[in-house]
C-alpha positions in Angstrom: -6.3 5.1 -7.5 -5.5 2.1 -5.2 -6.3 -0.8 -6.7 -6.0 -3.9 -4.7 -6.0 -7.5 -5.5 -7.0 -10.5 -2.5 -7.4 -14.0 -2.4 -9.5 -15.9 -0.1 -9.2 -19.8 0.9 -13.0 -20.3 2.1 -13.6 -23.5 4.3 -15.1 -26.1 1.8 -18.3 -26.0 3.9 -18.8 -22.2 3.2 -17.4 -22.3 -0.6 -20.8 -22.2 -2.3 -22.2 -19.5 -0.2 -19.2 -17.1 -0.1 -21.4 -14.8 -2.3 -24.5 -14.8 0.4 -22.0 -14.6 2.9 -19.7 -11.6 1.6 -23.1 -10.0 0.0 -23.3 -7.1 2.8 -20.0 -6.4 3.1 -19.6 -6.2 -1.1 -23.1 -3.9 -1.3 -21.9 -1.6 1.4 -18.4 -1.3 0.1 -19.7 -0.7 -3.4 -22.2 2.2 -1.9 -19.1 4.0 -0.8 -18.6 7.3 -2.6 -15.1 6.6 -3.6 -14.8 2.9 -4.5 -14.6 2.6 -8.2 -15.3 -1.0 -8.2 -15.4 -4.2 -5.7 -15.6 -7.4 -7.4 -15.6 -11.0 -6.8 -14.3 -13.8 -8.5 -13.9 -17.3 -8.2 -11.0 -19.6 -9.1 -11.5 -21.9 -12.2 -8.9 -24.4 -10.6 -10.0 -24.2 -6.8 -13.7 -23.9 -5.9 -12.8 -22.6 -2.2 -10.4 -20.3 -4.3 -12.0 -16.2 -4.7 -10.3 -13.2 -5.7 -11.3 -9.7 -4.7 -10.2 -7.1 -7.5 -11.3 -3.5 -5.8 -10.2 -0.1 -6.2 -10.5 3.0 -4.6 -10.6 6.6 -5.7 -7.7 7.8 -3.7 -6.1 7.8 -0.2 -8.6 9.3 1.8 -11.3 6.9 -0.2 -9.3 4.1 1.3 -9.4 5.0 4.5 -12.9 5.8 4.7 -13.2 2.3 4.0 -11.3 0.8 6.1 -12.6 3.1 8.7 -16.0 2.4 8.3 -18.7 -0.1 10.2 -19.1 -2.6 7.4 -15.7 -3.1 7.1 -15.0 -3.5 11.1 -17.9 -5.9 10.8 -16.2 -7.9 8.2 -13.0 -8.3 9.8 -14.8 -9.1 12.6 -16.6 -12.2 11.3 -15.6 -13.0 7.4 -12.4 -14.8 9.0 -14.5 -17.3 10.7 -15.3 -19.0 7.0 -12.1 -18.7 5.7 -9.1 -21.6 5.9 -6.6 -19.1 6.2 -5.7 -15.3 6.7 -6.2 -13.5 2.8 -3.4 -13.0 0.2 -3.1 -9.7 -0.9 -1.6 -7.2 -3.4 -1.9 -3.3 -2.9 -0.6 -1.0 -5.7 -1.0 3.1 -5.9 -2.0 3.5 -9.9 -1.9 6.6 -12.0 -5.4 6.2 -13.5 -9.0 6.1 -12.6 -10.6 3.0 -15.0 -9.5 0.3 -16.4 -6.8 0.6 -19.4 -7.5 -1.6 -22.8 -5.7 -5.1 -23.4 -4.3 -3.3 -26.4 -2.6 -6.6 -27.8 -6.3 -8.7 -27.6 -8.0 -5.5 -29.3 -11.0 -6.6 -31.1 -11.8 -5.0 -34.5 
C-alpha cells in the first residue's frame, strides 16, 4: 500500500471549519475504489494543526487519485485556507490494514 502522512497549518480564521471545508474533498477521496482509508485529525497542541493519515491500495490507486477531479479541485482551492504549503510523508508498505501495537496489547 501507500500510506501517507500530511500536516496542515490552517489560517486561524478557517481552523474550526477545516472539517466543512475539507468535507468534499475527504467524501470523494474515501468513495474511491482503492483508498483504504483517508482520515483527519487534529493536533492536541496546535488547534490550526491537522494531520491527514491516508492510504492507498497500490500505485495505480494512487494515481487515480491524484488524477482525478476532486483532487485537481482541492489543490486548486484548499491552499487558499492554509498558512503554509503541507508537510508530508510518503512510504510504499508491504501490507494492506493496519498492524497491532503488540507492546500496548490489551488482554
Amino acid at each position: 500500500m501507500i500510506f501517507i502522512t500530511a500536516r496542515f497549518l490552517v489560517k486561524p480564521e478557517h481552523a474550526d471549519d477545516w472539517a466543512a471545508i475539507s468535507r468534499p474533498f475527504t467524501e470523494a477521496t474515501r468513495a474511491e475504489q482503492g483508498c483504504l482509508w483517508f482520515d483527519w485529525s487534529r493536533s492536541l497542541d496546535d488547534p490550526t494543526e491537522y494531520v491527514l493519515v491516508e492510504a492507498f491500495r497500490d500505485a495505480d490507486a494512487g494515481a487515480t487519485h491524484v488524477q482525478s477531479a476532486h483532487f485537481q479541485e482541492a489543490t486548486a482551492t484548499l491552499p487558499a485556507y492554509l498558512v503554509s504549503t503541507p508537510r508530508i510523508v510518503n512510504a510504499v508498505l508491504d501490507q494492506d490494514d493496519w498492524s497491532e501495537l503488540g507492546e500496548m496489547r490489551v488482554p
